[in-house]
PyMOL Python script that loads the backbone (N, CA, C, O; Angstrom):
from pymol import cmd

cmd.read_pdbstr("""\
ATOM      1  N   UNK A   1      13.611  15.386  -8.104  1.00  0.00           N
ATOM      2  CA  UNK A   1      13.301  14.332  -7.184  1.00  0.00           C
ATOM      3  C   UNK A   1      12.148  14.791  -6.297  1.00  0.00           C
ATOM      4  O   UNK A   1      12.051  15.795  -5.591  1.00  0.00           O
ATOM      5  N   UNK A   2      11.211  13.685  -6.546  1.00  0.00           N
ATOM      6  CA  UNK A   2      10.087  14.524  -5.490  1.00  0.00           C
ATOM      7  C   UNK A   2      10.005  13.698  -4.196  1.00  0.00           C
ATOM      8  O   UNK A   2       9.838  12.501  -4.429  1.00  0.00           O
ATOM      9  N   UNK A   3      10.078  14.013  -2.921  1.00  0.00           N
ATOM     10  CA  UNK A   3       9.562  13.877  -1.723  1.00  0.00           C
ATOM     11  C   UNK A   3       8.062  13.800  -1.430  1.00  0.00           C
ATOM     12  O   UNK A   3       7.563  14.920  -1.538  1.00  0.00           O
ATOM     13  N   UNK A   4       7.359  13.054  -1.165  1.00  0.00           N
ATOM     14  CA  UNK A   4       5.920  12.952  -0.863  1.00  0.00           C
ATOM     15  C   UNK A   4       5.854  12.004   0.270  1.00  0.00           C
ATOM     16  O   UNK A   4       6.735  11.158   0.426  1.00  0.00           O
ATOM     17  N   UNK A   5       4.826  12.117   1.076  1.00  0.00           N
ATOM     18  CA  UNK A   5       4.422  10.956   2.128  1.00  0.00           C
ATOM     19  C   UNK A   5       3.408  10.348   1.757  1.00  0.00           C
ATOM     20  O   UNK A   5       2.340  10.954   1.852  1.00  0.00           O
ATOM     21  N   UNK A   6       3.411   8.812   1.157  1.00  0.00           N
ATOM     22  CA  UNK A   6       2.035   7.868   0.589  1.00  0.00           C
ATOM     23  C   UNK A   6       1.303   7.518   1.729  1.00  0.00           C
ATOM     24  O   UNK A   6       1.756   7.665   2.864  1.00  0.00           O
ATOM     25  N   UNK A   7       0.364   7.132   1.525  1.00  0.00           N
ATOM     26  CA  UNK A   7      -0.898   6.293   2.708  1.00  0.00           C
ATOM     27  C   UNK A   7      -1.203   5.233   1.642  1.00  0.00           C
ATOM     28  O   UNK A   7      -1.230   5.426   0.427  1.00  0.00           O
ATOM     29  N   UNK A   8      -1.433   4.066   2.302  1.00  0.00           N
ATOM     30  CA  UNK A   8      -2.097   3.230   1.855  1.00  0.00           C
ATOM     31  C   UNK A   8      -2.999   2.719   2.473  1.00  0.00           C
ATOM     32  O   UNK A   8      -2.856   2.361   3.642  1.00  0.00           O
ATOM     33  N   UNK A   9      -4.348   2.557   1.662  1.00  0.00           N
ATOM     34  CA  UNK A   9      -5.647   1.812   2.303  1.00  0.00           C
ATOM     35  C   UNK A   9      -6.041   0.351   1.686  1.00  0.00           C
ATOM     36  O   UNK A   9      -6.456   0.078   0.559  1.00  0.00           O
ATOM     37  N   UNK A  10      -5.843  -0.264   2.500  1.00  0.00           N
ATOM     38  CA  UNK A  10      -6.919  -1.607   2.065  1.00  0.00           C
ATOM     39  C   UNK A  10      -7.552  -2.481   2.827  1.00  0.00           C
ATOM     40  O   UNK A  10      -7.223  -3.172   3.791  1.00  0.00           O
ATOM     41  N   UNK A  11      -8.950  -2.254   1.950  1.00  0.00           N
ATOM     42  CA  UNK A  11     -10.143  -2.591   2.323  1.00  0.00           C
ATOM     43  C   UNK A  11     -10.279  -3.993   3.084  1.00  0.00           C
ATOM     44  O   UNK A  11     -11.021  -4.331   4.007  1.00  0.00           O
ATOM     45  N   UNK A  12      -9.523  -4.529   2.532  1.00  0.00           N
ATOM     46  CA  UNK A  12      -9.269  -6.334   3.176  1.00  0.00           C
ATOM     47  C   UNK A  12      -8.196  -7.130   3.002  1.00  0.00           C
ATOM     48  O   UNK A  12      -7.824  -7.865   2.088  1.00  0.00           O
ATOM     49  N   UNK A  13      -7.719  -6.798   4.196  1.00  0.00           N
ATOM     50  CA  UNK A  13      -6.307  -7.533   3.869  1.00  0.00           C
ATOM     51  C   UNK A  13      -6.097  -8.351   3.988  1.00  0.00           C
ATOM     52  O   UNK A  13      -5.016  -8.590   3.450  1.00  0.00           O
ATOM     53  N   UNK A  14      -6.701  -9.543   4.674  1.00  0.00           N
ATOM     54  CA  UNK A  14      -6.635 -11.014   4.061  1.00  0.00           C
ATOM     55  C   UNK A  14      -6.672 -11.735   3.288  1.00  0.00           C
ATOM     56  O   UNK A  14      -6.301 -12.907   3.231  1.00  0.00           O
ATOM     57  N   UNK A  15      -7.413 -10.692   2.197  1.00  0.00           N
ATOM     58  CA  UNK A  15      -7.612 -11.649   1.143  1.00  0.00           C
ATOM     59  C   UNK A  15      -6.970 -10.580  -0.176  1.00  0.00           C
ATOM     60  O   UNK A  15      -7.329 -10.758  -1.340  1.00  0.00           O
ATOM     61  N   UNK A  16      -5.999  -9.490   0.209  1.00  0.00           N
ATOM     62  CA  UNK A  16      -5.565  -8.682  -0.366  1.00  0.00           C
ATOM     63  C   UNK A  16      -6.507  -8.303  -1.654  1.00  0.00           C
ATOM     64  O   UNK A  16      -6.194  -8.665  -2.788  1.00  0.00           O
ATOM     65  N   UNK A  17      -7.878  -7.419  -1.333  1.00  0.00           N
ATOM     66  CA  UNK A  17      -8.554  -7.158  -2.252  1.00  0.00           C
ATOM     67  C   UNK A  17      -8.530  -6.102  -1.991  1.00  0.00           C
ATOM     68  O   UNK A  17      -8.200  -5.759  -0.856  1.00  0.00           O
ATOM     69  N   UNK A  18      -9.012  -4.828  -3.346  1.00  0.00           N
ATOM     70  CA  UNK A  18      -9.434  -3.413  -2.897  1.00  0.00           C
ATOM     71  C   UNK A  18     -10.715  -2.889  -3.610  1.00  0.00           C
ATOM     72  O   UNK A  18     -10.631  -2.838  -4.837  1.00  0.00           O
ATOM     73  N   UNK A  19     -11.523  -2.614  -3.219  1.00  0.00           N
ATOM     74  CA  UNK A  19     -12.756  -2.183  -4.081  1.00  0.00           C
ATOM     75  C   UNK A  19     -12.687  -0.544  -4.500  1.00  0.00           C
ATOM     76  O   UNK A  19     -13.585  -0.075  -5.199  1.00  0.00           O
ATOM     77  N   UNK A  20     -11.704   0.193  -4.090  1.00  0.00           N
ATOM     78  CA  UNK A  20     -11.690   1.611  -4.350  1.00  0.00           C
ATOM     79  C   UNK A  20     -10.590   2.291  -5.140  1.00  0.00           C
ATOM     80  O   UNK A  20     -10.664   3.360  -5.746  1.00  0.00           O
ATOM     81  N   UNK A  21      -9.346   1.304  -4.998  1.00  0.00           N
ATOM     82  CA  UNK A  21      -8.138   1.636  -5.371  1.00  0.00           C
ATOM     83  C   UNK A  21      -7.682   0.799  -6.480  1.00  0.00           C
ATOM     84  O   UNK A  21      -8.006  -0.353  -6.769  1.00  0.00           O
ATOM     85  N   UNK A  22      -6.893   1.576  -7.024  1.00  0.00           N
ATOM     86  CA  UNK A  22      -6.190   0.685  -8.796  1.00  0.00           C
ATOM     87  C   UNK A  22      -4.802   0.907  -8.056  1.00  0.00           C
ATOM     88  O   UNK A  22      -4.248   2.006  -8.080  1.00  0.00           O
ATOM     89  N   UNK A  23      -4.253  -0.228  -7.376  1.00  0.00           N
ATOM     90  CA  UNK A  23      -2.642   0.149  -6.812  1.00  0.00           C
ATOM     91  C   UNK A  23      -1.874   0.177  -8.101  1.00  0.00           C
ATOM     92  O   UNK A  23      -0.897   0.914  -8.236  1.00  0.00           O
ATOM     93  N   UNK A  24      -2.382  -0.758  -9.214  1.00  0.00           N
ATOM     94  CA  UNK A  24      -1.108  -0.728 -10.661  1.00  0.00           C
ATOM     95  C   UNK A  24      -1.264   0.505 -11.018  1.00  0.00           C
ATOM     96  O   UNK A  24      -0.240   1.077 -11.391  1.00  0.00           O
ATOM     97  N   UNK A  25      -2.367   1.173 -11.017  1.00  0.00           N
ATOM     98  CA  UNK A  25      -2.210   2.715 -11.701  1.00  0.00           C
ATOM     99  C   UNK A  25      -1.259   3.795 -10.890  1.00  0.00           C
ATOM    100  O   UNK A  25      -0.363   4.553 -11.260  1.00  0.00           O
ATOM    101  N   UNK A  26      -1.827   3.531  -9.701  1.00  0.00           N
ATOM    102  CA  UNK A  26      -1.123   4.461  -8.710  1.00  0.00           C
ATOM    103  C   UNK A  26       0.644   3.784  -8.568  1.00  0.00           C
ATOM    104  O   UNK A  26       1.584   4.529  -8.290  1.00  0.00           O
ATOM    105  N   UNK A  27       0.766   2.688  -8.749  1.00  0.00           N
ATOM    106  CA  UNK A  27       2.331   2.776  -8.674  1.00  0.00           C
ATOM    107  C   UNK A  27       2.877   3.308  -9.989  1.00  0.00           C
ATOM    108  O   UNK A  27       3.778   4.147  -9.947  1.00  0.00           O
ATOM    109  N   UNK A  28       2.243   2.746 -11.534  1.00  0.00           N
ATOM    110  CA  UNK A  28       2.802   4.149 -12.023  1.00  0.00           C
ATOM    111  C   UNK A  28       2.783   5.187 -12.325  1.00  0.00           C
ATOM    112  O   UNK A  28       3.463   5.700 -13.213  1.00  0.00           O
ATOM    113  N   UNK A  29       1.793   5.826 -11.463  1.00  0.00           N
ATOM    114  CA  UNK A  29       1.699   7.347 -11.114  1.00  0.00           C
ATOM    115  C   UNK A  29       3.187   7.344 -10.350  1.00  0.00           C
ATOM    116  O   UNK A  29       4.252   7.370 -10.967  1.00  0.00           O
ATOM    117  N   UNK A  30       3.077   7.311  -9.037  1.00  0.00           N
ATOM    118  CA  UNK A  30       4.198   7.581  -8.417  1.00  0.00           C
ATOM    119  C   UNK A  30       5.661   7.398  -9.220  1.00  0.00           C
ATOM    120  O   UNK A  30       6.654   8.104  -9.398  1.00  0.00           O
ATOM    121  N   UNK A  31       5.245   6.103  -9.588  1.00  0.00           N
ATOM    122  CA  UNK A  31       6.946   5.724 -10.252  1.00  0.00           C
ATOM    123  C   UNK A  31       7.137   7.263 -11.787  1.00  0.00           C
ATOM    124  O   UNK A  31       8.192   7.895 -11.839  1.00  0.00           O
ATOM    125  N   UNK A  32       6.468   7.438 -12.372  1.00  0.00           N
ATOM    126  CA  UNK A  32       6.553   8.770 -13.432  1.00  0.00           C
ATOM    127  C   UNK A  32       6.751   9.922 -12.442  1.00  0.00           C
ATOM    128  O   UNK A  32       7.306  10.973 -12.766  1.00  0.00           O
ATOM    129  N   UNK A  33       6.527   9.806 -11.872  1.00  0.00           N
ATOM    130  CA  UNK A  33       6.661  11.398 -10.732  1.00  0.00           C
ATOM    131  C   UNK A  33       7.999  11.104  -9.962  1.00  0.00           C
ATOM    132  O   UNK A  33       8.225  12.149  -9.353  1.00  0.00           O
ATOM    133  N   UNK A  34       9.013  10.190  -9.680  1.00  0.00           N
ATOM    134  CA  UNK A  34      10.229  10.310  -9.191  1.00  0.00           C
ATOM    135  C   UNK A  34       9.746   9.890  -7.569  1.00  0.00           C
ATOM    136  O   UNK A  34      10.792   9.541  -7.020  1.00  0.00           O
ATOM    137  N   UNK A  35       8.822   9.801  -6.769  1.00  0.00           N
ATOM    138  CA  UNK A  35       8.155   9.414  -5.738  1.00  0.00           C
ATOM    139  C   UNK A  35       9.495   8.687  -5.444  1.00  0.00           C
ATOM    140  O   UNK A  35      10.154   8.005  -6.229  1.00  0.00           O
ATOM    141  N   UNK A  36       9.840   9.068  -3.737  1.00  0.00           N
ATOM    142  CA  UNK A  36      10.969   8.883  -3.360  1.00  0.00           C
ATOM    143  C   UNK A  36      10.880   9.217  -2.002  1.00  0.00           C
ATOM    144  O   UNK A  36      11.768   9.840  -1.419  1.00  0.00           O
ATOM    145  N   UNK A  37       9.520   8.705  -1.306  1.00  0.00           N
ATOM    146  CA  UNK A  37       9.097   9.179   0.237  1.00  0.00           C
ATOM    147  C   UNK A  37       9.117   8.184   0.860  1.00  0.00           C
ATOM    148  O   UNK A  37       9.738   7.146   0.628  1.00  0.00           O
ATOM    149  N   UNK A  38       8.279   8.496   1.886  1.00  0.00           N
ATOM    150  CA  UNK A  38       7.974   7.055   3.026  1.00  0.00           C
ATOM    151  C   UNK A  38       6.549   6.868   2.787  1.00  0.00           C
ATOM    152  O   UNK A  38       5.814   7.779   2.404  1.00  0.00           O
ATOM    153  N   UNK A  39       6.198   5.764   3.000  1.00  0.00           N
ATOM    154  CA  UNK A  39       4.719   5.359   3.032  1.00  0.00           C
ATOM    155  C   UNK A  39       4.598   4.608   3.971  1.00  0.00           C
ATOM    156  O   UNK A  39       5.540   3.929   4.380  1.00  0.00           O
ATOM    157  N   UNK A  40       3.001   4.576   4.674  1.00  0.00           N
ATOM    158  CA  UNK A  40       2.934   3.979   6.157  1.00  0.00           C
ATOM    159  C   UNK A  40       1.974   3.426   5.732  1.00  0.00           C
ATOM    160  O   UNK A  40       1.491   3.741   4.644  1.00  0.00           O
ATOM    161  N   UNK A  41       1.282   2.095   6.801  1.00  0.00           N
ATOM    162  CA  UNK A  41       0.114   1.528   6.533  1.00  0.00           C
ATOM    163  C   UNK A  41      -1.128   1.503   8.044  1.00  0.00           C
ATOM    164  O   UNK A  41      -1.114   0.649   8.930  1.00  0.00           O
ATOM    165  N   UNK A  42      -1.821   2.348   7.976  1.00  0.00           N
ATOM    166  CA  UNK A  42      -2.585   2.724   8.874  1.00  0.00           C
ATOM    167  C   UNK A  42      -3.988   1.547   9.041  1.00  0.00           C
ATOM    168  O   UNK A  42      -4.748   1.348   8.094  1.00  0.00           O
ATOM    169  N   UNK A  43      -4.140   0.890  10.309  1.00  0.00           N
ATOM    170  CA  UNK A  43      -4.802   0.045  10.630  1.00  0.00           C
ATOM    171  C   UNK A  43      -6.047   0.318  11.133  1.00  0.00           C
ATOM    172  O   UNK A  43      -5.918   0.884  12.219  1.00  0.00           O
ATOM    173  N   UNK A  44      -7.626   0.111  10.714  1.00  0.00           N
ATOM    174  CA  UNK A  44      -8.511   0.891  10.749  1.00  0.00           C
ATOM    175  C   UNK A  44      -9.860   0.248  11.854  1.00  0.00           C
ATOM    176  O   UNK A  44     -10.933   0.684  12.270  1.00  0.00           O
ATOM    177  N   UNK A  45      -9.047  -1.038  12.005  1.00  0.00           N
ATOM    178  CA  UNK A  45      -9.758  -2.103  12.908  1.00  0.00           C
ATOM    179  C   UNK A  45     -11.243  -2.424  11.875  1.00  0.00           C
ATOM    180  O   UNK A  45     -12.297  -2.519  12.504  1.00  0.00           O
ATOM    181  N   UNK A  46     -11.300  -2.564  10.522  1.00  0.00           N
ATOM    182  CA  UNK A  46     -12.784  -2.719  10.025  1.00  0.00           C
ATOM    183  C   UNK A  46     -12.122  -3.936   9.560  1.00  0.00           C
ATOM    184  O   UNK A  46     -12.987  -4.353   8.790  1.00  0.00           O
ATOM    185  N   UNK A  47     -11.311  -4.660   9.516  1.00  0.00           N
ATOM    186  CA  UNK A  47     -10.699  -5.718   8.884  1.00  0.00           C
ATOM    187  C   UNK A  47     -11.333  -7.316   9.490  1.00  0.00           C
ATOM    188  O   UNK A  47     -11.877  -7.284  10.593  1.00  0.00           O
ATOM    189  N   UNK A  48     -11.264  -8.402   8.901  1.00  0.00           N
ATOM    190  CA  UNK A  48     -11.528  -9.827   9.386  1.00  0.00           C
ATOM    191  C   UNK A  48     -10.348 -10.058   9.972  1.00  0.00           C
ATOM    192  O   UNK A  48     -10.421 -11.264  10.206  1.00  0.00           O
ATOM    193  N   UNK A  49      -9.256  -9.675  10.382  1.00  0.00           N
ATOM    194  CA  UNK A  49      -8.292  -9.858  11.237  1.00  0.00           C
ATOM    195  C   UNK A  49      -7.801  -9.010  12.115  1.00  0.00           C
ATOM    196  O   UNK A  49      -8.249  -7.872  11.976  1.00  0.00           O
ATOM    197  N   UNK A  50      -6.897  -9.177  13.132  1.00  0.00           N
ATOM    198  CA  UNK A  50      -6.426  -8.352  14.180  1.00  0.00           C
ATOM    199  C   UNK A  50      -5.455  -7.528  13.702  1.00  0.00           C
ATOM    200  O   UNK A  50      -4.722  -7.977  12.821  1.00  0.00           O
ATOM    201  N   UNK A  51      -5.241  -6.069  14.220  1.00  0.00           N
ATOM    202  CA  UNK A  51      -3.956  -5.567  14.280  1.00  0.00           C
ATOM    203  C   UNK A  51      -2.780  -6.208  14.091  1.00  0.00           C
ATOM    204  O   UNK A  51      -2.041  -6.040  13.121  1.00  0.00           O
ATOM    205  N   UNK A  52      -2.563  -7.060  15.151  1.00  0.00           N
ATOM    206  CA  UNK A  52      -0.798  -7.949  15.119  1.00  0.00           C
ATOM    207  C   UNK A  52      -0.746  -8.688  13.523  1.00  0.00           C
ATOM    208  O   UNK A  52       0.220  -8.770  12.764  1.00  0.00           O
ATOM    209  N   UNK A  53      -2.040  -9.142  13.348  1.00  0.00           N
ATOM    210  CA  UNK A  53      -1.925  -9.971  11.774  1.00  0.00           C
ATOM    211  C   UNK A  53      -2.082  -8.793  10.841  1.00  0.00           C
ATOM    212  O   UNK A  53      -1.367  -8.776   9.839  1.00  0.00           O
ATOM    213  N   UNK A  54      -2.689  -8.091  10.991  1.00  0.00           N
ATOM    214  CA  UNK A  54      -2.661  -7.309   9.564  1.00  0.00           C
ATOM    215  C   UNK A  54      -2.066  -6.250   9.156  1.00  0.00           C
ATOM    216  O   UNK A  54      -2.193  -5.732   8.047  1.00  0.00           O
ATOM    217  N   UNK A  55      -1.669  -6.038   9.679  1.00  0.00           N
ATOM    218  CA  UNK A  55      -0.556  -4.974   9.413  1.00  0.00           C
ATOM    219  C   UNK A  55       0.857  -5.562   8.810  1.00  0.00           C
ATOM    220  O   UNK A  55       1.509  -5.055   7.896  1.00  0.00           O
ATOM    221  N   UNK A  56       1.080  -6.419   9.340  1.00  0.00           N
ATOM    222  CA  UNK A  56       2.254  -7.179   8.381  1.00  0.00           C
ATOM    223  C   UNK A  56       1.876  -7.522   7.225  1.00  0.00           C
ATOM    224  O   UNK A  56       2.535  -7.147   6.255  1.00  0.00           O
ATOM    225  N   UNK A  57       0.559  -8.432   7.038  1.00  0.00           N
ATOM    226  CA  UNK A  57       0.411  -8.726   5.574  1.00  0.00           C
ATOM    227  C   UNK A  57      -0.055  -7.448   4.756  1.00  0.00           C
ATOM    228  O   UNK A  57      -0.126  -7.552   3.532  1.00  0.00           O
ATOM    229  N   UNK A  58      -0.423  -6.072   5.464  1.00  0.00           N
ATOM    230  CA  UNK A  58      -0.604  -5.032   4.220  1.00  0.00           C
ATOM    231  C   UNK A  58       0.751  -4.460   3.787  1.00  0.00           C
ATOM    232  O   UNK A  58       1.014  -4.153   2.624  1.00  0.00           O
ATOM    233  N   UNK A  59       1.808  -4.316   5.102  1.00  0.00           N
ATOM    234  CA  UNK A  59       3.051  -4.104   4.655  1.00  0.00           C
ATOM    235  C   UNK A  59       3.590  -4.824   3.639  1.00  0.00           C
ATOM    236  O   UNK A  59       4.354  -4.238   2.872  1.00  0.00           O
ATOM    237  N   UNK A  60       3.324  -6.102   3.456  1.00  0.00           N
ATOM    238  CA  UNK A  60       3.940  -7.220   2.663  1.00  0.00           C
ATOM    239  C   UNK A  60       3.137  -7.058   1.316  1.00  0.00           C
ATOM    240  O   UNK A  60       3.749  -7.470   0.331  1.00  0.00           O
ATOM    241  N   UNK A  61       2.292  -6.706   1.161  1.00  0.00           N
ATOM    242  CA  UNK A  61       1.424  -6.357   0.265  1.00  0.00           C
ATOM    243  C   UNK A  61       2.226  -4.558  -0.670  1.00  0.00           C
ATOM    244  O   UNK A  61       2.830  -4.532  -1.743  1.00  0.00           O
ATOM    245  N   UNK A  62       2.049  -3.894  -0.167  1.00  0.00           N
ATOM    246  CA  UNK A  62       2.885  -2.832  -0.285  1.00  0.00           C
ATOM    247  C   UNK A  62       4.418  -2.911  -0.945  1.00  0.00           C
ATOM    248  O   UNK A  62       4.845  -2.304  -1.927  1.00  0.00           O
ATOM    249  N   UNK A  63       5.009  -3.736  -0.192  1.00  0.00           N
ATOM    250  CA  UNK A  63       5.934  -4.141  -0.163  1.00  0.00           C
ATOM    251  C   UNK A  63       6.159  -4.323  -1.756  1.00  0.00           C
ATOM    252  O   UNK A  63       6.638  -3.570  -2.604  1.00  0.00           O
ATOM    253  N   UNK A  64       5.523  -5.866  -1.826  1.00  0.00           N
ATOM    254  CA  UNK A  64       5.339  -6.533  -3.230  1.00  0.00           C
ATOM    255  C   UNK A  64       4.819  -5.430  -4.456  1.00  0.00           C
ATOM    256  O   UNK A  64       5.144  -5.651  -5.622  1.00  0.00           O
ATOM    257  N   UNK A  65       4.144  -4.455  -4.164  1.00  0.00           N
ATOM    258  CA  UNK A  65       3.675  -3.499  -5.249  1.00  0.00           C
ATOM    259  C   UNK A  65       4.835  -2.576  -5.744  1.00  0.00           C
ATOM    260  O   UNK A  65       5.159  -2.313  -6.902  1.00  0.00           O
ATOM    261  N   UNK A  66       5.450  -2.095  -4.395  1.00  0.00           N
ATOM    262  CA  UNK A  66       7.122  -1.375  -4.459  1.00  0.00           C
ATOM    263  C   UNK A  66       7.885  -2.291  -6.146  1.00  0.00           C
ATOM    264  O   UNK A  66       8.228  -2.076  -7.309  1.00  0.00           O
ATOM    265  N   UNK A  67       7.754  -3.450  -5.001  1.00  0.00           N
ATOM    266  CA  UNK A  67       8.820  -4.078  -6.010  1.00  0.00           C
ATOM    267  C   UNK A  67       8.854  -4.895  -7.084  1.00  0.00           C
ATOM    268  O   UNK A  67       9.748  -5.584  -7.575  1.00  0.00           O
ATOM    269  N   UNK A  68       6.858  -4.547  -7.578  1.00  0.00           N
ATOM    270  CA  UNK A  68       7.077  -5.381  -8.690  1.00  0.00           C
ATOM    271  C   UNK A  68       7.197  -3.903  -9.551  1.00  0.00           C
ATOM    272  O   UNK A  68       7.310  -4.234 -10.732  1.00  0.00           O
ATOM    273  N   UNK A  69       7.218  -2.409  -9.445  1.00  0.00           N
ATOM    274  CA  UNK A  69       7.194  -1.002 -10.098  1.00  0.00           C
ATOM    275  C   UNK A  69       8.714  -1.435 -10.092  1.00  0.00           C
ATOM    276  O   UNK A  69       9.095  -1.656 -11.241  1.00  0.00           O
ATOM    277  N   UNK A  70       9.422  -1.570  -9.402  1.00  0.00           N
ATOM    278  CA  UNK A  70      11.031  -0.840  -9.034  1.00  0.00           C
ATOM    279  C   UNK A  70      10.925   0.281  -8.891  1.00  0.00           C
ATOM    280  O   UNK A  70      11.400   1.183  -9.582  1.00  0.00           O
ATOM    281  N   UNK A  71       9.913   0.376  -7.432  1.00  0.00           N
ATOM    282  CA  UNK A  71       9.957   1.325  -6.577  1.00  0.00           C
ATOM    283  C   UNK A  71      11.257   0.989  -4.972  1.00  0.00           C
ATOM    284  O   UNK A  71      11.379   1.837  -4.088  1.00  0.00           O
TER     285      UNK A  71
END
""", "prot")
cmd.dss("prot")
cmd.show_as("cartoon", "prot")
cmd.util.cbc("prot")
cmd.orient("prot")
């Protein structure tokens, strides 16, 4: 069982796009590796929306990636 701490970045979260990241690859990276940590979503203020809004929809975003792996 592996323990790791994830970060997640995205580039625009309103319109849930990423220009740097493959999240389907990386969830099944993690999901083959037993990945069984916490992951946080760090707010970078470069976004078209505020803090209070975006941070929920990247969580929710996250969220949805968790659980379309069965993570």
């Amino acid at each position: 069982m592996n323990s790791l701490i994830g970060r997640r970045k995205e580039a625009r979260i309103a319109s849930c796009t990423e220009a740097w990241l493959d999240y389907d690859r990386i969830m099944e990276i993690i999901k083959s590796v037993g990945f069984n940590g916490w992951m946080s979503v760090v707010f970078e203020g470069q976004d078209e929306l505020d803090e209070p809004t975006a941070v929920p929809l990247a969580a929710e975003f996250l969220r949805s990636k968790l659980n379309e792996y069965g993570l």
